[in-house]
Residue, then its C-alpha position, 0 to 999 in steps of 0.5 A: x324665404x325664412x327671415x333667417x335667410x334673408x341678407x339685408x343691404x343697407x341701411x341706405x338713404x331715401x333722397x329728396x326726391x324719393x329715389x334710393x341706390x340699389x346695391x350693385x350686387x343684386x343688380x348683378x345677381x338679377x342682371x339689371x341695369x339703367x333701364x330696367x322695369x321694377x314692380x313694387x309691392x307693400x306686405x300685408x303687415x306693412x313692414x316690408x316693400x317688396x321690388x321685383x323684376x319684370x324682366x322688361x327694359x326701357x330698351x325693349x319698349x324703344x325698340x318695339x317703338x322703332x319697328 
C-alpha cells in the first residue's frame, strides 16, 4: 500500500501498562473483538509497527481445550 493510501487513526495514547484502544472501525472492518489474536511486527526502518490478524480466537483455543 502507497503512503498516500493510507488512513491513519489517532493519534491515541499508550496507557501505563503498555496497552492502546484500537479504532472501532478497523475492528469492524476486520471483524475482531475481545479475544481475538494479533501479531505484531517493526518495519525495517523502525518507524512503523505494523499488527495483523491471525484469524485465531481465545474462544477457539477454549474450545479445542474443551473437546
Amino acid at each position: 500500500m502507497a503512503a498516500d493510501e493510507v488512513v491513519w487513526y489517532g493519534p491515541r495514547i499508550l496507557t501505563k501498562v503498555r496497552q492502546v484502544c484500537i479504532p472501532v472501525e478497523l475492528l469492524r472492518a476486520l471483524e475482531l473483538d475481545a479475544g481475538s489474536e494479533l501479531q505484531f511486527a517493526l518495519a525495517a526502518d523502525r518507524t512503523e509497527i505494523r499488527i495483523r490478524p491471525t484469524g485465531r480466537s481465545r474462544a477457539d483455543r477454549e474450545q479445542k481445550k474443551a473437546s
